[in-house]
N, C-alpha and C positions, 0 to 999 in steps of 0.2 A: 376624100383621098383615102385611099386603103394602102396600111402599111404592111411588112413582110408577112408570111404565111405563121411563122411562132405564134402573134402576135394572137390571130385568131384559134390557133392547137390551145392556147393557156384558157383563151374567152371559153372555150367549149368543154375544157376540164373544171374550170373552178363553175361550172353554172352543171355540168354534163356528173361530175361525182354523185352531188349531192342527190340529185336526182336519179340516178343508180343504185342508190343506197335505199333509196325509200322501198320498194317491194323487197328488195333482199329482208331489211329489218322489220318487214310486216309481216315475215312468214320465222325469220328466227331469233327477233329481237327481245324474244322471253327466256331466251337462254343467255347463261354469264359472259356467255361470247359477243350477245347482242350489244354488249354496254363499250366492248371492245370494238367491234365493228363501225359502231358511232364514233368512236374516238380516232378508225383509222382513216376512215372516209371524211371527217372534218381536217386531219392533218393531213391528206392530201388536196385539201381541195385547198386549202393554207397553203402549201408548197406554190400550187399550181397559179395562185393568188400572189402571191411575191415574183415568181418571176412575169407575170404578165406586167406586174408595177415596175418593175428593172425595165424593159420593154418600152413603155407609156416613156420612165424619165430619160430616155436614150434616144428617142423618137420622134417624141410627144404626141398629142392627140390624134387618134385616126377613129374614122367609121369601119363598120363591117357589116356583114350579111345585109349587103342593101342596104344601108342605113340603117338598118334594125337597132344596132348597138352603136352604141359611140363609148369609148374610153376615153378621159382626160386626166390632170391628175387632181381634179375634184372626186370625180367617182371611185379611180381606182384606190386611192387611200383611203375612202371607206370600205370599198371592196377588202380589201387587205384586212383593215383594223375590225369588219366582220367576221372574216375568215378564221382571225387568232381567237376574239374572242368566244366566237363557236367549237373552236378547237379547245380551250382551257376549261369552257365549263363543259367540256365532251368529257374530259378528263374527270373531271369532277361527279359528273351527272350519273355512270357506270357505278361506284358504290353507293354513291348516295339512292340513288333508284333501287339497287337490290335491298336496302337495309329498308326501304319503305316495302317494300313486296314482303320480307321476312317479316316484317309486325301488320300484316294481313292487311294494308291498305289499296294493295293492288293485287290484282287479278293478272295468268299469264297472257291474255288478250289486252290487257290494257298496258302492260311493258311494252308491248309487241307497238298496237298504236303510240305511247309516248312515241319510245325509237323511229319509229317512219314520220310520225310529225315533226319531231324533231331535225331528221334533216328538208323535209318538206317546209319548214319554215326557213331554215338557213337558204334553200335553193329559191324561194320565193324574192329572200330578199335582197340575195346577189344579182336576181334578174330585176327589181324594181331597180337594180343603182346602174345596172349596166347598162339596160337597155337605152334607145334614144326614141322609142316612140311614147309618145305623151298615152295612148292608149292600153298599149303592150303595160307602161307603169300603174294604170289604174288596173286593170287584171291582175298583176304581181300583188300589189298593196291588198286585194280584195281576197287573194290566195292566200299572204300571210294573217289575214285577218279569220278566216276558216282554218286554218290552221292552229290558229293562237286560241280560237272557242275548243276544239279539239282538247290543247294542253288544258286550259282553266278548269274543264269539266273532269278530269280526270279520274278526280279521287270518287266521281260519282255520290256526292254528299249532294244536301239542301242547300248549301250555302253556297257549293262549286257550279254548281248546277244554275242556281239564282245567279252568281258571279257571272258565269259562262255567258246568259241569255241578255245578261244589262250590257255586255261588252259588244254581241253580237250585234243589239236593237240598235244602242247608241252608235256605235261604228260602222253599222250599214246605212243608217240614217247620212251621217258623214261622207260614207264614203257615194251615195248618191249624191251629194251634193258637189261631191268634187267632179262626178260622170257628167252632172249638168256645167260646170264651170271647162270641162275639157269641150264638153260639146259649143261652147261657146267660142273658144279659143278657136276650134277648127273653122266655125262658120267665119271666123275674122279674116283666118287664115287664106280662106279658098278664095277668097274674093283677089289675092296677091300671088297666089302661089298654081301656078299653072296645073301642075301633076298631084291629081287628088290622094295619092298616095304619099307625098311627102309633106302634109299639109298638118300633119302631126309630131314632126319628126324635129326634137329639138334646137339639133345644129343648125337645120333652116329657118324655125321660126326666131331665132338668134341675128340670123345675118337678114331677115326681110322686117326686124320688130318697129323699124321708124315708119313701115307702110302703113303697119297694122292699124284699122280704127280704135283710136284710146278709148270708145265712150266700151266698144264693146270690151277691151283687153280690161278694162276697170272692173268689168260687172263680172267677168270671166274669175279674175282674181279672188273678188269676192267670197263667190263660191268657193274655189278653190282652197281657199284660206279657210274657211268655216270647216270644209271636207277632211283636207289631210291635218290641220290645226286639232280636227279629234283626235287623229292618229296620233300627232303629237302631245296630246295631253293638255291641250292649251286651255283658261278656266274663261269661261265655264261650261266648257266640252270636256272635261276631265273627269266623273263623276266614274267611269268607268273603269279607272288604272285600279285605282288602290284594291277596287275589291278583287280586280282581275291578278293583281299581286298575292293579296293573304290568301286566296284559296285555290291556287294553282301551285305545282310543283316547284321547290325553289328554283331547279337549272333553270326555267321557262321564265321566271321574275330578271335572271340574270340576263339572259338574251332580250327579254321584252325591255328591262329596263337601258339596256349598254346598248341595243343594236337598231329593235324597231323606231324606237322615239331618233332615232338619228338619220333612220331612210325616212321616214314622212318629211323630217327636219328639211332634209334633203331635196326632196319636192316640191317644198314652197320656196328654197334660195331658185332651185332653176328657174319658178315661173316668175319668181321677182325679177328674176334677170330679161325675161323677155317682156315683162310689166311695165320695169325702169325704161326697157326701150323703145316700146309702142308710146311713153307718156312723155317720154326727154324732150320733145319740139311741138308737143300739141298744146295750142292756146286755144281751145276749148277746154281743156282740163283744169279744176283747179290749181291742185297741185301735181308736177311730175314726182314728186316722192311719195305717192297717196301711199303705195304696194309698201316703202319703208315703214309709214307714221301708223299703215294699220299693226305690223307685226310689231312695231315698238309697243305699243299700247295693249296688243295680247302678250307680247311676254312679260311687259311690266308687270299686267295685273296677276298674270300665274306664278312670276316671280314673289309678290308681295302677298297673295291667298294663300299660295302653298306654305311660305314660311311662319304664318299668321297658325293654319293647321298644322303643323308638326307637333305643336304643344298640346293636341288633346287627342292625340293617337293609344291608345291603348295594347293595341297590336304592333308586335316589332317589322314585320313585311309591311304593312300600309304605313307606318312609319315609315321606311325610305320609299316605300312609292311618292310619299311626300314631297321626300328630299328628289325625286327623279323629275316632277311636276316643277318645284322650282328651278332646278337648272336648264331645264328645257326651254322654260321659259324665261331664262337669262340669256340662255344661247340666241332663241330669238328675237330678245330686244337685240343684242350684239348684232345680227345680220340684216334688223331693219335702220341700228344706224349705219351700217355700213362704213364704206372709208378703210385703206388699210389697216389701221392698225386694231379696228372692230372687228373686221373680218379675220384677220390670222390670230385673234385673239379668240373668234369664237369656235375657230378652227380647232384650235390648242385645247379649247372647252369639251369640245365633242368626243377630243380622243383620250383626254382624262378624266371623265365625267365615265366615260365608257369601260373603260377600265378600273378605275375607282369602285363604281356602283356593282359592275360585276361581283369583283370582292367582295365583295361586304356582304351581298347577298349567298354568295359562297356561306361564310363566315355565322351567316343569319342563318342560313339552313342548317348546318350543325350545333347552333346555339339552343333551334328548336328543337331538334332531332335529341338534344343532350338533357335538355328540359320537359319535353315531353308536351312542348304547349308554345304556339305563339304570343301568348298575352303577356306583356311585358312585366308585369308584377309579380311573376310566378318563375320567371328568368334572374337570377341571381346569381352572384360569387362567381362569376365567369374563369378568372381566371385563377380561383384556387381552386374548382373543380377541374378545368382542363386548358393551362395556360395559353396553349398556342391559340384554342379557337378565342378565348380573352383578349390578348392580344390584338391579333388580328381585326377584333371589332373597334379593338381603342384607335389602333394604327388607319383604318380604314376609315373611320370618323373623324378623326384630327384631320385625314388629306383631306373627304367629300365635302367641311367645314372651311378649308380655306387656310389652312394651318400652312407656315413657311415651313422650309422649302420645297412643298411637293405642289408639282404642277400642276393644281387648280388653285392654288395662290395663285401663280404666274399668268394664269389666263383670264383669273379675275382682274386682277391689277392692271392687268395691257386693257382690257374695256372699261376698267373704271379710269383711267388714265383717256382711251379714246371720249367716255364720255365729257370731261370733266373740257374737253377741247372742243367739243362739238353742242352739246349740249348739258352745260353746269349745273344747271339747276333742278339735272335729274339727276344727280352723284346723291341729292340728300337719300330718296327713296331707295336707290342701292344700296347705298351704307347700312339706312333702318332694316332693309330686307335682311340681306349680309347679318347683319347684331341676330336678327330673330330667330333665324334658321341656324346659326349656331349657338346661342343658346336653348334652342329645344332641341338640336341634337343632345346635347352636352345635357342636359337635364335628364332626359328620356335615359340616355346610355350608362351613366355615370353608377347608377345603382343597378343596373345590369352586371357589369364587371367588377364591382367594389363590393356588392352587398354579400351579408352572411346566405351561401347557399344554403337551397333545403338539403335532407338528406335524402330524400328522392333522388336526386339530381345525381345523375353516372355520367361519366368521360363514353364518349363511341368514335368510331372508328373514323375518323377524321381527315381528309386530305386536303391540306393546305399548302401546296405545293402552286395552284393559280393563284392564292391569296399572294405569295412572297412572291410569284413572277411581277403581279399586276403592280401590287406596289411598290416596289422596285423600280418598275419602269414610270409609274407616276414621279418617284423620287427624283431619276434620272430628268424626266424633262422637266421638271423644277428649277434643279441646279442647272443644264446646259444641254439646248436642244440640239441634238447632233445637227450637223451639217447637212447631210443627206436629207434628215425632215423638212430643217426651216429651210431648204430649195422645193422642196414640194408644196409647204405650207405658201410659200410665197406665189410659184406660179399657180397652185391654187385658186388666193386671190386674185388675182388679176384674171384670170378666169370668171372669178365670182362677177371681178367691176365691166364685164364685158370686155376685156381687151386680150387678142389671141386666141380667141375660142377655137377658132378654125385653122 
């Protein structure tokens, strides 16, 4: 069904800016203007990104260009919640980038590439959420993944350079695995679906999934799981994050950590959903919850590895890359048990986790920039040297920890509540996880902000004006999720359980 003509004018600006931005910022993104130009083509494409969502919940669900895209309001509330946070660390990323070029770290060629990567990655990953072809999204995912070795490499060091090539190896490796698990999905596909063109096209494979062979949608999955599960960070395909955090630009740690681990995320709830339904009536299957019981057991184990690692991090960036590996994989135990209140809970997860983690990383870039050094022993007196970025780190680690009332309490509590009803006797290894992960934040931070600074250590030019947006709005949906959301969050779900897709 195709809806009004708006509908698709908003599809073509929020995908169509970003991608208009990239040669402009290639040729003058080394000038002070470049950093503004990022920031004004991200807040357009934000604009453009809200009213398409207005649109979607007035409408609801439609296809476009041929089936090319499908909007629902799973995608477009990440489309959205990508949008902003591309837009707050555009904000951010403009001083913070010149103040690295004035202490001779960058080169005016390599401003120039940040700025076009930069929206080259935001336009990649609006096309992996919007699009509806299962192919068109492994091209996007494999875009923003040459995009993302781009930023890592940046600083042109040993160590960004080694970062860069471990992200690429391990992530191409991955993401060939998901090209075999798409190719598999299609051969299930053709065998049901008449027009070899729409044989990848998710709405279809949604509404034909009780045809589909399980033996082949199981092995399909597989792959798939193993493929974007790298993109997600999931252990022990995760090996890649942290170092692709410490030695890349912070903005790029903020979007990698808040946006990309949330489009892979993304790719494996859709194909669980055509998984659950090629498996719901086949009694040759063992189980139809195979596609749940594999993602519960990858994000348990990343949930309880990563929190295990937090405590011997030495570096403050690979430290919350840590913390980004555990929630991730919180998020995905949350959407392999499934069940409402798992799913709007992991919902809740994705859009405070993203917002949260941004922060901080904000927050982590001027802490480095102020100390002259990532190593966290050499980081001190936080907030007698320069209170607001102090702050900020305390504030931002209390929510990403689960601290009341900011909502990643609220999103833990609602899955540890679904678990404790579905399955009890996994509430213990969340709690132990839960303890671990906050007390090595809380260890790790604690003499960050408290300890006697050196006198090395100068105040610099600081903008923390995303920090107080982000957690602000963490605070808010803590205490009381507007109306407007939990209507989204909800037919979300119900989206997610297969019902109304179409």
């Amino acid at each position: 069904m195709e809806n009004a003509a708006p509908m698709m004018d908003y599809l073509l600006l929020t995908l169509g800016i970003p991608l208009a931005a990239i040669p402009l910022l290639l040729i003058v993104g080394h000038h002070r203007a470049g950093g503004h130009l990022n920031t004004l083509a991200s807040g357009l494409g934000f604009l453009a990104s809200v009213a398409m969502a207005r649109e979607v919940l007035a409408s609801g669900p439609s296809a476009h260009g041929g089936g090319l895209f499908f909007v629902d309001a799973f995608n477009v509330y990440l489309i959205v919640l990508t949008a902003f946070v591309g837009l707050t660390t555009a904000i951010f990323s403009g001083p913070y980038m010149a103040h690295e070029a004035e202490r001779g770290r960058l080169t005016a060629a390599r401003l120039r590439l940040y700025h076009g990567s930069y929206q080259g990655f935001l336009f990649t990953m609006q096309l992996a959420l919007s699009t509806n072809n299962l192919g068109v999204l492994w091209v996007a995912m494999e875009g923003a993944t040459l995009s993302t070795v781009l930023l890592v490499s940046l600083y042109r060091t040993p160590e960004s350079i080694e970062a860069a090539w471990k992200y690429f190896i391990l992530c191409g490796v991955g993401i060939a695995q998901a090209l075999f698990g798409t190719v598999l999905l299609y051969f299930a596909a053709s065998k049901v679906i008449a027009q070899p063109e729409q044989a990848l096209l998710w709405s279809e494979l949604v509404r034909v999934a009780a045809r589909l062979d399980p033996t082949t949608v199981s092995l399909a999955f597989g792959f798939l799981l193993i493929g974007y599960g790298t993109k997600v960070g999931l252990v022990p395909l995760h090996n890649w994050l942290p170092d692709a955090h410490s030695e890349g630009p912070t903005p790029m740690s903020a979007v990698l950590s808040g946006l990309l681990l949330n489009v892979a995320l993304y790719a494996l709830v859709r194909l669980k959903t055509i998984t659950d339904g090629a498996l719901a009536h086949a009694p040759t299957v063992a189980s139809p919850h195979m596609a749940g019981y594999l993602m519960m057991g990858f994000g348990l184990l990343s949930f309880l590895v990563a929190s295990l690692f937090l405590h011997r991090q030495k570096d403050i960036k690979r430290l919350f890359s840590y913390s980004s590996i555990e929630h991730m994989g919180l998020m995905t135990f949350a959407f392999g048990v499934g069940g409402p209140l798992a799913t709007f809970g992991a919902l809740l997860h994705m859009t405070v986790h993203s917002l949260t983690k941004s922060a901080i990383f904000v927050t982590v870039g001027h802490a480095s920039q102020l100390a002259g050094t990532q190593r966290m022993e050499q980081i001190r007196g936080l907030i007698a040297t320069q209170p607001a970025v102090g702050w900020g780190l305390v504030i931002g680690t209390a929510a990403i920890a689960g601290f009341p009332p900011f909502g990643v309490f609220t999103s833990e509590f609602l899955l540890l509540t679904a678990t404790m009803k579905l399955w009890p006797w996994l509430t213990l290894p969340l709690l132990l996880g839960l303890g671990l992960a906050f007390a090595g934040l809380l260890r790790a931070v604690q003499p960050m902000v408290y300890g006697t600074p050196p006198e090395a250590q100068r105040p610099v030019v600081a903008n923390m004006w995303p920090v107080l947006i982000h957690l602000a709005l963490v605070l808010w949906l803590g205490l009381a999720i507007p109306g407007v959301l939990a209507r989204w969050f909800d037919a979300a779900t119900r989206l997610i359980a297969g019902e109304g897709v179409l």
